[in-house]
N, C-alpha and C positions, 0 to 999 in steps of 0.2 A: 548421671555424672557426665559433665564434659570432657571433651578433648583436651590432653594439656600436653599434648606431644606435638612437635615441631617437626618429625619428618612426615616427609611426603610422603604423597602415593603416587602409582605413575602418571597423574591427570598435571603433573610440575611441569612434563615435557609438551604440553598442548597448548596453544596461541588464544582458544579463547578463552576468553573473561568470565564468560561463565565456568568453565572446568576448571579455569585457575582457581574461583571461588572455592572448590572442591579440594583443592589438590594438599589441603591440607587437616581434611577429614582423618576419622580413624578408620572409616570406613576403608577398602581395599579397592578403589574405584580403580576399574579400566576405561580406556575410551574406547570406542567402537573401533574392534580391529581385529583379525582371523585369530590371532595368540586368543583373547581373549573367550571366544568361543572353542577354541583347540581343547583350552585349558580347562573349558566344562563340561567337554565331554570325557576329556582325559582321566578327570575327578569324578564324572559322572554325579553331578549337580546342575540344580536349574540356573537359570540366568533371570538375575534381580535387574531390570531395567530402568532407571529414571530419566527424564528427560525433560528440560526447561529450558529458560534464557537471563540471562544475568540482570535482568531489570524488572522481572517477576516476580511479585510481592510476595505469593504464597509458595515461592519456591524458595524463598528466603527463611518463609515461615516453618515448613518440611524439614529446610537442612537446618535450623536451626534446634529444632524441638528432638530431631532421632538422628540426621548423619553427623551432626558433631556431638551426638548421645556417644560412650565406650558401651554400655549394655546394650544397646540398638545394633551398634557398628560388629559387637562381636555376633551377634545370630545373623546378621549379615553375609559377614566374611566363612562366618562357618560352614553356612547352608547353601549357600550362594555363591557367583563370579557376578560382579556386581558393575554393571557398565553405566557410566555417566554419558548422556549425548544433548549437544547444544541444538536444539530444534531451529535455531537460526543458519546453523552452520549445514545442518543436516536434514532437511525439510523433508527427503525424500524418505526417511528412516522414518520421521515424526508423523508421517500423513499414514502411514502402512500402522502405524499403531495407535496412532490418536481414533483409525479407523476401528482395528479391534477394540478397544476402550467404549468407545462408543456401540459397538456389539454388543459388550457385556453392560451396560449401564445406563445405554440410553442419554448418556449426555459424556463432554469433552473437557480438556483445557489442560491448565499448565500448572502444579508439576505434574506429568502424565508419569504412572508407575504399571509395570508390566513384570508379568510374570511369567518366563516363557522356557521353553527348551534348549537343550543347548543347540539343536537345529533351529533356532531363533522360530521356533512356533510358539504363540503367547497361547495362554490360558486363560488368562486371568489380569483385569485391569482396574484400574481406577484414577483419582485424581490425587490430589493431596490425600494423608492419609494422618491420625494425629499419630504421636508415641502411644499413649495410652490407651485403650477403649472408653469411648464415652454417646449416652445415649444408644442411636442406634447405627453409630461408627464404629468399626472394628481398629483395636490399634496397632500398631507394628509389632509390640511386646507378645500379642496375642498372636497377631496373623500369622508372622513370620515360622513361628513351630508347628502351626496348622497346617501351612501349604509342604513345609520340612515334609510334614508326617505323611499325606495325602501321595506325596510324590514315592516316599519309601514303601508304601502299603497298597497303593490303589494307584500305579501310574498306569494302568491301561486305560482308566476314566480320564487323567492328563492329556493322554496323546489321543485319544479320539477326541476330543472336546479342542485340540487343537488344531489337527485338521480340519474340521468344518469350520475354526474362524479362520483358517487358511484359505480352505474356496471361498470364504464369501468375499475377504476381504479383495481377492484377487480375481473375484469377477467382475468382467467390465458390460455392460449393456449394451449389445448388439442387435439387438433390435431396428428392425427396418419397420420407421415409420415417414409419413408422410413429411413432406417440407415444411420448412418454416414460415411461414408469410407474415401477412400485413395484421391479419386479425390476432395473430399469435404475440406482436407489439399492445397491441390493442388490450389483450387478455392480461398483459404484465401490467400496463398501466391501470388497467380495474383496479388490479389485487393489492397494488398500492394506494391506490384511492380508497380501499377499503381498509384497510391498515392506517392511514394517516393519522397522524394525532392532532387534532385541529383546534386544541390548545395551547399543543405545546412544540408541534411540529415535529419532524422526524415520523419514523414507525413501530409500529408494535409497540409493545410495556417497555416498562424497565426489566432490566438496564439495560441502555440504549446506546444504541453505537453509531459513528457519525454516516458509516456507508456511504460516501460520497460520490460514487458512481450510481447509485439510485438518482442523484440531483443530475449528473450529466445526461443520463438516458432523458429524463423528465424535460429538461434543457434543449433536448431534441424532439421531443413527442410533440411537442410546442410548435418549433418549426417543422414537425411534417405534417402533423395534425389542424395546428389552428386552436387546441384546447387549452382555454386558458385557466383550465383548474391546473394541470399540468406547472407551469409559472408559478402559482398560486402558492402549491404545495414546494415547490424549488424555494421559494423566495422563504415564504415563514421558515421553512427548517434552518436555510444560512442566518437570517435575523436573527432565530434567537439560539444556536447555536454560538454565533457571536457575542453572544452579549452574556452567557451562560457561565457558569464556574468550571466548567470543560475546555474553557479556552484561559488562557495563561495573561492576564488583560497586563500584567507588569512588562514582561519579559518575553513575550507573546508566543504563538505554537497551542494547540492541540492538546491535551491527557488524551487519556486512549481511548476512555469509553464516560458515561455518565452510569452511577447508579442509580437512579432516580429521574423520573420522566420528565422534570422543568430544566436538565441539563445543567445541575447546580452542583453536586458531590463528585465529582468526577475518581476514576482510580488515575491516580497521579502521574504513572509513566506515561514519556510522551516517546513514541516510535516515528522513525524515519517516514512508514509507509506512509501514516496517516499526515503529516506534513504535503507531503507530494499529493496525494489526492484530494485534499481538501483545500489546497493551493489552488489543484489544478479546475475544482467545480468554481473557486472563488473567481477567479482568470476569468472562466467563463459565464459566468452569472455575469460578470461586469461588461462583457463582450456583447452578452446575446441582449441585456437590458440596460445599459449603460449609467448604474447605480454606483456613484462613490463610493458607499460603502464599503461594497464588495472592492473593490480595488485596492481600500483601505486593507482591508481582511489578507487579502493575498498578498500584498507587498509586505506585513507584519510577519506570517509566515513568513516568506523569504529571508527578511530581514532577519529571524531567528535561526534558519538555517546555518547562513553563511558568517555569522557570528559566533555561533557555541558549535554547528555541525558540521564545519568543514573541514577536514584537515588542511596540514600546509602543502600538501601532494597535490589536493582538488578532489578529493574523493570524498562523500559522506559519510559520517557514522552513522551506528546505526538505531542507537536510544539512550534515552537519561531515563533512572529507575526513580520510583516511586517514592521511594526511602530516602532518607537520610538520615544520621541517629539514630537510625534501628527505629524510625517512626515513620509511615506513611503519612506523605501531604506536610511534614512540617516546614521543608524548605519555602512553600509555595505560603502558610496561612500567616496571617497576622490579628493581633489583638486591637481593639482601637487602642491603647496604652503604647504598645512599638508605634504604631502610625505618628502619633505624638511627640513620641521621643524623636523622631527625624522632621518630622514636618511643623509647622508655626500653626497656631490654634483654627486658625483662618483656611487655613491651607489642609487641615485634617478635616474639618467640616466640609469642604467642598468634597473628599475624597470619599467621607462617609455618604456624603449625598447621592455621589456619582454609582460609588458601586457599593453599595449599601452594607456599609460596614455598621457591625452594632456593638455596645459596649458589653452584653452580654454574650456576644456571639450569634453565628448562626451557623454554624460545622457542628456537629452532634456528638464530640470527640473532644470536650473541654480537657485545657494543657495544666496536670497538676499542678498546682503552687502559682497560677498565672490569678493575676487581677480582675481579668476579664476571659469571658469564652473568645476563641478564637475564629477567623472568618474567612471565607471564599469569595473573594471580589470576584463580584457580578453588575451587570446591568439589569435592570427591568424596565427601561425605557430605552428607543432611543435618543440619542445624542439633542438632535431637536428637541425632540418631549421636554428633556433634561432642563437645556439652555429656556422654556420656555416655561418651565416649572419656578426657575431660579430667578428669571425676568432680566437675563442678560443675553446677549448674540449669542450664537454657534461658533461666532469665531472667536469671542473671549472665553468661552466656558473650555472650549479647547487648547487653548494658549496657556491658561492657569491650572487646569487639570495636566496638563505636559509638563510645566515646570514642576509640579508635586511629584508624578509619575518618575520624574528623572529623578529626582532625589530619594524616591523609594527604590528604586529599582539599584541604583547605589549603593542601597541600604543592604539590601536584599544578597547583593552579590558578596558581601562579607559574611555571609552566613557558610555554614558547610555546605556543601552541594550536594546533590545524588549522583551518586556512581554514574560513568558515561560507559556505554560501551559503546570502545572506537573502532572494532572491528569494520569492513567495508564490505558491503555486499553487493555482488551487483547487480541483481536484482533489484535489490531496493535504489540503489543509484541510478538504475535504470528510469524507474519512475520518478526521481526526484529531476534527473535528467531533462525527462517529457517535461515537467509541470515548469521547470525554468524558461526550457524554451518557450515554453506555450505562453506562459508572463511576463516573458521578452518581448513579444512580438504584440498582445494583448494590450498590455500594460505601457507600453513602448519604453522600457526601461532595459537599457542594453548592459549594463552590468549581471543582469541576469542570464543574459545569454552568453556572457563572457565564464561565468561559473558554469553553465551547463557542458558549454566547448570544453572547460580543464578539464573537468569530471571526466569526460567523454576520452580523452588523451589519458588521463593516469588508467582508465578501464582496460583500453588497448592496447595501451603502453606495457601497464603489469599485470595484466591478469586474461590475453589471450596465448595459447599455446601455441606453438608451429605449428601444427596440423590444422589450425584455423578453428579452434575450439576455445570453450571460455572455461574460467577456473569462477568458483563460488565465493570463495572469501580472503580478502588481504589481512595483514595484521602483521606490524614490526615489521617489513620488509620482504615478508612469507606471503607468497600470494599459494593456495590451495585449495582441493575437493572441486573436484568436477563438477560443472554446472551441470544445474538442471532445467526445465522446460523454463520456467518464472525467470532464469536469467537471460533467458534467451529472449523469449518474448517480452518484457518489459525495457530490454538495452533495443533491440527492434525498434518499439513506440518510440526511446530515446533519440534513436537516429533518425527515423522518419520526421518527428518536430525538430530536428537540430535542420534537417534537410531544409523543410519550409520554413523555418524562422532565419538561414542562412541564406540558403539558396547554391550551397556547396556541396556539387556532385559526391564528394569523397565519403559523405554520410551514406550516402544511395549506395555506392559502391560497396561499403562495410554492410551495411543493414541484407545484402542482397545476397553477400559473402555467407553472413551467420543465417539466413534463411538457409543455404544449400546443407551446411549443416546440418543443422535442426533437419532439415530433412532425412538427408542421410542417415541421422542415428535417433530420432525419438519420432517419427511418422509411423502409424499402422496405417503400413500400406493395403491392406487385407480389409478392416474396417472403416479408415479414414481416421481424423485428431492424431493431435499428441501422446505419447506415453509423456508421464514426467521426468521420468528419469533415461538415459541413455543405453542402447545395446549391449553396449561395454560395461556398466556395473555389474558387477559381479558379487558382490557382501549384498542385495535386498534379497526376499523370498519373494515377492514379488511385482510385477511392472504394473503399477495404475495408470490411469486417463479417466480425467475429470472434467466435468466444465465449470462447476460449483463456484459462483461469486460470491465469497466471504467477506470478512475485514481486507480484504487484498483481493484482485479479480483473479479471474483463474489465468493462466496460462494459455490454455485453447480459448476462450473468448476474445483476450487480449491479440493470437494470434490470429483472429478472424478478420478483425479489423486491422490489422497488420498486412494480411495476406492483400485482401482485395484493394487498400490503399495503394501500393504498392503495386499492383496489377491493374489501376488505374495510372498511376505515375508512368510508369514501364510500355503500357500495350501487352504485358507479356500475359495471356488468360490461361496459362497454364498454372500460375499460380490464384489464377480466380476458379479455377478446377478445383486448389487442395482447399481452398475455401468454401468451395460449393458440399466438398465429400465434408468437410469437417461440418458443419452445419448440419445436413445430413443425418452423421454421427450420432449428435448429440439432442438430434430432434426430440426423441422421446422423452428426455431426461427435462428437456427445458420447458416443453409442453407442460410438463407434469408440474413445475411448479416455475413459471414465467420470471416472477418476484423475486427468486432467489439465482437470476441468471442477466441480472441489468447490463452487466457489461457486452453480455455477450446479444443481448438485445440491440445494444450501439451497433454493432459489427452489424446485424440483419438489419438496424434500419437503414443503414449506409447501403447496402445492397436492393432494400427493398422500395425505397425512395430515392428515385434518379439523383445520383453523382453527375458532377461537374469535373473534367480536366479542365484548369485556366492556365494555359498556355502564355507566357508575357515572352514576345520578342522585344530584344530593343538592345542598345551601349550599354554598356555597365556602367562608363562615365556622364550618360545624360540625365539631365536633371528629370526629364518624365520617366524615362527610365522607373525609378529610384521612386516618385510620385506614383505610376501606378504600381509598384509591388507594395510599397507601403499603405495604398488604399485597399487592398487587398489582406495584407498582415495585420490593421490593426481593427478586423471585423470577426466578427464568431462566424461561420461557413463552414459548418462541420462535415456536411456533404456537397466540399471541394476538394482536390487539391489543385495546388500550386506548383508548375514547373516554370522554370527559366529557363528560358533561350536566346545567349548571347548574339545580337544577329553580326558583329563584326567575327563572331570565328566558324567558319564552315565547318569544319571537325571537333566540333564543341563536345568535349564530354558526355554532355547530356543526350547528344544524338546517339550516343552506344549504347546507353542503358535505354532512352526510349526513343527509338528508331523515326517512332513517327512524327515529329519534330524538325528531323531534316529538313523538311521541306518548306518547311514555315517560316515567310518573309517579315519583315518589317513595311511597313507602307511609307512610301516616303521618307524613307529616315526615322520614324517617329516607332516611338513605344505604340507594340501592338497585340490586342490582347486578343487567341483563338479559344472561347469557349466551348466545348466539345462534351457531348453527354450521349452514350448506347453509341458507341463506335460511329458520330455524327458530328463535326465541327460546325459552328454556325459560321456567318463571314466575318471575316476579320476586322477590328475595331480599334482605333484610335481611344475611342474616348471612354472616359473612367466609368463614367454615365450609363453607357449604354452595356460594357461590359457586366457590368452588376445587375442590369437588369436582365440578360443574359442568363448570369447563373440562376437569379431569381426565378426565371421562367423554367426551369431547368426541374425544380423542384415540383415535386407530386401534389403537394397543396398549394400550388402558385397561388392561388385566391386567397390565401390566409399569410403569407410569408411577409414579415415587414422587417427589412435590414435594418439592424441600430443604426443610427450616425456615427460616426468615428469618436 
């Protein structure tokens, strides 16, 4: 029996989208807040936890099947204090239990259900769960009076069984092993070579996720290495990634993951994060190898961004859900019959050509009552192949495939949408951040960098504290919840590309500010790394630190390469110390499994393979000036940075943040660039030429290093 009652519960008075979805359950949903635990021990009852995100298919499928159940919602409320938490808003709450969950079951995800004390010790976890019992799934109907009865008869088996997942979850690996080095890159890139799918591209089975930071480390292996399996394995994954039903080819952008290893079924939400990082490999694929494609690929992401995910403040949201019509994937599929109905006969055959549309379908999920099965626009060729299949140019097969594209895509937007969740985070802003800049300067498209600078202003604008602290989520003019490590360290990356794709101190300045922070309050000073969450929370049971490169990088790896970019830019090696401890830290962990720590591999290779400072003096208003920063911005140089040095202003900003620049002239008037690597400048350079071969030399594999052309 459904819900048919109209009042709320108290999840009415909460900003996200996801608890809004809630707040009209009959279930008695709290959001995570001290009443709500007062209140179960007061009653001396457990604490029913669920926790998801508003664009989660099978959290949609949960609350639909038992929290808008009344028989479900009443052993609930009875047995239970029943707390609702948005894992997007509250990552730091979701990590401490997605942890236990994965203690008790060996595997994770989203809707994560817990079953815990009213001192927020869990017992008992799992994922989705159905109403009914079926096969060898236990249902709500069933479970619920089980764990009731367990907890009235037998809770000394509860709370011991909840301490141990309390220490485990809250022990961190302190372990003093040996450093990280060159062979320890070396051992990541094996274990992906050995993983690669070299039919289909990407790693490991289905279902496959795009991990995009596996391609940037790879993008670098390359240049330190010289291995051009490394390329090899970069290049097919973004191909046929591209060309895949995991990529949105109408309306463009990302789904989240592929179910199936040719990259064709994709689950249909598209998230913030993976826009930004797959942006941000596409940038760079086209920087390090100077492939159309890819530039194509990453300007299309953009273009999707700044069209559906921007607000009118400059902030991102932060996902479109999967559903629409209570159907996953129907916004996105079409039948060849609708094709038809919008496009001229001529014009649907080209489009079935292109992305291989069939009259019977090819989605496994035929749409009742429809004429034909429905389809996943894909490529299996590229564009060339296409155009030389059909025996026309590349540039008419595209000009006529465009005019169709536009008229479907027209088509397309009169349909219902999937829910947006416009919540802002900034974390994830952080990284959308990075990848603009990076595609500004890349790409040389300065509308991109003009969205990156709002973003950057509405972040600081509404969502940092007096105290020089950041807040986690805006919504409706509420910016709140404490950051944590991921917002810190990913607005960091933000600043630092705003810095080099600008060349305005004021980034350096903020980025340098939120470092003291994040110091200050999430450092273990005793072991080294980040904790995630800050000194001050006080509602977690307990403080994690992680390095772990998932769908999103970790926080500490992110900060690694944060750290020592920044402690090259500066001179200042105090902050190449918390980077030296943090590495360190985390050595044992990353040893042990190389492949599942790529990000934090970038960071060691930037340290482990000579950096370059390129120093550019010169007029702001001369035309060389302006010539060599730009031959410099529109090159991949992953181990560079890039400082500016005004030489008409003596007390240039830049000389406070990095001292050692004072001193450094211009020659004659003229744009002058100081290449500098291990605390050693070379001499000073006029010309574009020689500067580049400068950093070139600069590099551990100089014998293998070849700069794209611009």
């Amino acid at each position: 029996m459904k819900n048919d009652t109209k009042t709320p519960n108290l999840l009415i008075r909460e900003k996200s989208p996801y608890l809004l979805q809630h707040a009209y359950n009959p279930v008695q949903w709290h959001p995570w807040t001290k009443e709500a635990f007062e209140k179960a021990m007061r009653e001396d009852k457990l604490v029913f936890l669920s926790i998801g995100y508003s664009t989660c298919h099978w959290c949609h499928v949960m609350a639909h099947e038992s929290f808008e159940d009344r028989e479900v919602a009443n052993l609930l409320n009875e047995f239970f204090v029943c707390i609702k938490v948005d894992r997007e808003e509250r990552p730091d709450i979701d990590k401490i239990y997605m942890m236990a969950c994965q203690a008790f079951t060996g595997r994770g995800g989203w809707p994560l259900t817990i079953f815990m004390t009213p001192e927020k010790q869990p017992f008992y976890g799992a994922t989705y769960i159905p109403r009914e019992s079926r096969s060898n799934m236990i249902g709500m109907l069933d479970l619920l009076p089980r764990i009731q009865k367990i907890w009235k008869n037998k809770r000394e088996e509860i709370l011991k069984a909840a301490d141990q997942v309390v220490s485990l979850i809250g022990k961190t690996d302190d372990r003093i092993a040996a450093g990280l080095n060159k062979k320890d890159l070396t051992d990541a890139f094996q274990t992906l070579e050995a993983e690669f799918d070299k039919t289909y591209g990407g790693f490991g089975p289905a279902p496959k996720f795009p991990m995009p930071h596996q391609i940037m480390f790879l993008l670098r292996y390359n240049l330190w290495t010289g291995d051009k399996k490394a390329l090899e394995m970069a290049s097919k994954t973004l191909d046929l990634l591209g060309r895949g039903g995991i990529y949105d080819h109408l309306g463009f952008g990302f789904h989240r993951y592929s179910t199936d290893e040719k990259w064709l079924v994709p689950h249909f939400e598209k998230m913030l994060y993976d826009q930004a990082l797959l942006s941000m490999a596409y940038a760079e694929a086209y920087g390090a190898l100077g492939i159309a494609a890819y530039r194509e690929k990453a300007a299309e992401i953009f273009n999707y961004i700044l069209r559906d995910m921007t607000s009118p403040a400059g902030g991102f949201y932060s996902a479109e859900d999967a559903d629409s019509e209570n159907e996953e994937g129907k916004f996105y599929l079409w039948t060849f019959d609708e094709i038809e109905q919008v496009l001229s006969r001529e014009e649907a055959q080209l489009i079935a050509e292109i992305y291989n549309v069939e009259r019977e379908g090819n989605f496994h999920e035929p749409l009742t009552g429809s004429k034909g099965g429905r389809n996943i626009m894909h490529l299996k060729k590229s564009w060339p192949e296409i155009a030389l299949t059909l025996g026309i140019t590349e540039d008419e097969l595209r000009r006529r495939a465009a005019e169709a594209q536009h008229k479907l895509f027209a088509a397309r937007e009169k349909r219902i949408r999937p829910h947006r969740d416009d919540k802002i985070l900034t974390d994830w802003n952080g990284l959308m951040i990075a990848a603009l800049a990076i595609g500004a300067h890349l790409l040389k498209e300065n509308s991109y960098l003009e969205a990156a600078l709002h973003a950057l202003d509405f972040i600081i604008t509404n969502m940092q504290k007096a105290d020089r602290g950041l807040l986690h989520r805006y919504r409706e003019n509420e910016a709140a919840i404490d950051a944590n490590l991921d917002d810190y360290s990913f607005l960091i990356w933000g600043l630092i590309e705003s810095y080099e794709a600008t060349l305005d101190e004021r980034w350096l300045f903020k980025a340098l500010e939120l470092i003291d922070y994040l110091t200050e309050h999430f450092l273990d000073e005793k072991f080294g790394g980040f904790y995630f969450s800050a000194d001050f929370h006080t509602d977690l049971i307990v403080r994690q630190k992680d390095s772990y490169d998932g769908a999103i990088p970790s926080g500490n790896s992110v900060m690694l390469l944060n750290l020592l970019r920044l402690s090259r830019i500066t001179g200042n090696s105090k902050l190449e110390d918390t980077a030296r401890h943090l590495s360190l830290t985390f050595a044992a962990a990353v040893r042990q499994n190389p492949a599942a720590h790529t990000q934090f591999m970038t960071g060691l290779g930037f340290s482990e393979n000579s950096s370059s400072e390129i120093v550019v003096v010169g007029r702001c208003s001369n035309a060389d000036t302006k010539l060599m920063i730009d031959e410099l911005k529109c090159r991949f140089l992953p181990n560079a940075v890039v400082i500016f040095r005004p030489a008409d202003e003596p007390d240039a900003a830049i000389t406070h943040i990095a001292p050692y620049t004072k001193d450094m002239k211009s020659i004659d008037g003229k744009a002058t660039a100081y290449v500098c690597s291990n605390f050693t400048c070379s001499k000073p350079t006029t010309g574009i030429q020689e500067m580049l071969e400068l950093y070139k030399a600069n590099i551990s594999s100089e014998k293998h290093v070849v700069l794209p052309e611009k």
